[in-house]
N, C-alpha and C positions, 0 to 999 in steps of 0.2 A: 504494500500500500504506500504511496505515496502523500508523503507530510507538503501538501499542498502550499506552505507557508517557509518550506525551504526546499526548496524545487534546482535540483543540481539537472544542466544540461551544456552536451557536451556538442560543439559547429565544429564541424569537418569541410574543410574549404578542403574540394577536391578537383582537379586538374585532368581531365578528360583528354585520353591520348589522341593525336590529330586535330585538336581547337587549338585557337592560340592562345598561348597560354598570357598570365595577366603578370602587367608592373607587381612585381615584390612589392613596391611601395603603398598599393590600392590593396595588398593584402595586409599590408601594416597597419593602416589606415582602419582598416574593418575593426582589426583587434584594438586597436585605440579607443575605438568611440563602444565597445561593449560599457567599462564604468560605465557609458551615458545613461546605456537602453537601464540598464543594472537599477543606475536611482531613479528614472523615470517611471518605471514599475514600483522601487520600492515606493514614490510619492502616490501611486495611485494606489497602491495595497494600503498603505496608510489614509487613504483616506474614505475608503472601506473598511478599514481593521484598522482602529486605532493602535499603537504601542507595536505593531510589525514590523519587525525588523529589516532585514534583507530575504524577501522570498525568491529572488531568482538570483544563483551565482552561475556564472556562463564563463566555458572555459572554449578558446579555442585551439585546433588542432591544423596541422597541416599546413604548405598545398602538400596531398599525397596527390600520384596518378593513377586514374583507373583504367583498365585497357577500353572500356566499354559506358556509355552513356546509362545512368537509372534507368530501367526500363520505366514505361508509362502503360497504363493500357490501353487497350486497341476498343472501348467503348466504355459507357458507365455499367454496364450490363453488368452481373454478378460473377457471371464465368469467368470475366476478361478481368476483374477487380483481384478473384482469388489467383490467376495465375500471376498477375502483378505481384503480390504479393509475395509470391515463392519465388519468383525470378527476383524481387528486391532483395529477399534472405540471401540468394546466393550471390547477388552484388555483394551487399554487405559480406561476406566471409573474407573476400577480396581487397575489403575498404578497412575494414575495423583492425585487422592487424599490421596493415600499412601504418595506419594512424595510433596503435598502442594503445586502442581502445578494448577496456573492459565492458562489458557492454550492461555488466552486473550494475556495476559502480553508478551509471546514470540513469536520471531519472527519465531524460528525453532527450534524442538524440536530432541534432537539425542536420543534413549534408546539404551544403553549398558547392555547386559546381558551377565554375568559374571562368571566364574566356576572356580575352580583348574585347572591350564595344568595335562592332563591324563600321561602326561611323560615328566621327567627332561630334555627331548634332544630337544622336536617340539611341539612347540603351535601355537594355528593358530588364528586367527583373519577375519573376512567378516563380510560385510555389506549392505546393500539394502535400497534404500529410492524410494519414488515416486518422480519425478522430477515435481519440483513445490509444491510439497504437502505438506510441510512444516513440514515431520515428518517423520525418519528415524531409523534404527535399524542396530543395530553392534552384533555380536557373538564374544565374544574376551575368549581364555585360558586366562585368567588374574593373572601375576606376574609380580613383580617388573623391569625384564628385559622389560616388554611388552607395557610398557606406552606410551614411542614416538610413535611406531607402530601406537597402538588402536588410538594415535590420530591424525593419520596422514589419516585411514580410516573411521573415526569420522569427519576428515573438508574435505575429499571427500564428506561423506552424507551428508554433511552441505550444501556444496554447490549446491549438485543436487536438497536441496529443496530451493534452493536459483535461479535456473535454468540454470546451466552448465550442462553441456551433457557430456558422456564419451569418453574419447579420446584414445580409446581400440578398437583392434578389436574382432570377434567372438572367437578371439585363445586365447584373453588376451595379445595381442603382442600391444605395440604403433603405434600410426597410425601418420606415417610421413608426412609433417613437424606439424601437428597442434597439436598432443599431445610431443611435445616437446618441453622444458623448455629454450632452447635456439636453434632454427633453424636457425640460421645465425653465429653459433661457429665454429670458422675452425682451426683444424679439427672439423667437426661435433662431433666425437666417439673420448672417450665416454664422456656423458653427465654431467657436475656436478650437475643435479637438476633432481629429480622427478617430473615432472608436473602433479598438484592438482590431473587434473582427467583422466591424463594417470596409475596413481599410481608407475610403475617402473622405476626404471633411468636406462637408455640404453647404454650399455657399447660398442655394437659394432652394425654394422645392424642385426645382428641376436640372440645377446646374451642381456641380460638384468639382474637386481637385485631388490632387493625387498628394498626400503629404511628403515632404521632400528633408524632413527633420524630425528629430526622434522628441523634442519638446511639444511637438503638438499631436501628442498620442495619447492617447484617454484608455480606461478601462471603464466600459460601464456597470450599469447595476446587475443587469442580469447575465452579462459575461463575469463577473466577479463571483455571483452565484455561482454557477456550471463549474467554477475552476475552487471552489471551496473557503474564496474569502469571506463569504455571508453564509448562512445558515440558509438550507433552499428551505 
């Protein structure tokens, strides 16, 4: 069981043979700004749970190289999710001892696999995890500008294997009032917080942005439920 209020998890920035591989320096960079995500959490768990200390330590690992991309699956269908699944375990045998990872030891596992942005204008960043399953995967272009970002869709996957649910709908739009970081702000619009696992902060009822800094990331009330800081 998992002491939801000290939540050890372990980023594996991984290096996929035949991409190109990323500036040293944009993986230095990543590992800098964890402190941030580190007390941005702790301020929100605080301010659902008074007197909480530090609930997330986040350690990172790598670049390792893996011969082969995370597999994905081939539909959302049930078939295609289970043999995901087993092709990820057998990834993973390949990753976790590259990286010196105990897999006992953590409570949730993020992998980060990493490239050059294919262009100085747009990089992109996604992510995927099982909810619950306590092991997640990110796609990030990885530079220097890209770090807040990557780790703002890094403690979304964290959390879905932590068991928050998305607060998105099928378009990618917020779903009001529960993926929103403050539902009781008046004016509502727009928003100063991205909530965790809404991912965008909503600037009017139909416009939205993509947050590009780890200070403007909210935990809300019923994603703080799901993951054990309130009483459900």
């Amino acid at each position: 069981v998992v002491d939801l209020t000290q939540v050890q998890t372990n980023l594996v920035v991984v290096h996929v043979e035949g991409t190109t591989a990323v500036d040293p320096d944009a993986v230095h960079m990543l590992e800098e700004r964890i402190p941030a995500l580190e007390e941005r959490l702790r301020v929100e768990a605080a301010r659902h749970r008074p007197g909480i200390m530090k609930p997330f330590s986040i350690r990172l690992k790598g670049p390792v190289v893996a011969k082969t991309a995370p597999p994905s699956p081939a539909s959302e269908s049930a078939v295609d999710l289970a043999k995901q699944a087993v092709d990820m375990k057998q990834w993973l045998r390949e990753i976790d001892p590259a990286a010196g990872i105990e897999t006992d030891q953590w409570d949730s596992r993020i992998y980060v696999s990493v490239r050059r942005p294919a262009s100085a204008k747009m990089a992109f960043v996604e992510g995927e995890s099982e909810q619950d399953g306590r092991v997640g995967h990110v796609a990030v272009e990885l530079d220097g500008s890209m770090a807040d970002l990557t780790l703002i869709v890094v403690a979304h996957e964290m959390m879905h294997t932590l068991g928050a649910t998305d607060r998105y709908d099928a378009s990618g739009h917020t779903i009001v009032p529960d993926g929103l970081a403050e539902p009781e702000r008046s004016p509502l619009y727009p928003q100063r917080y991205a909530e965790i696992m809404a991912r965008n902060r909503p600037l009017t009822a139909t416009t939205e942005t993509i947050p590009t800094k780890l200070d403007e990331l909210a935990v809300g009330t019923k994603t703080a439920r799901e993951i054990g800081w309130l009483a459900a």
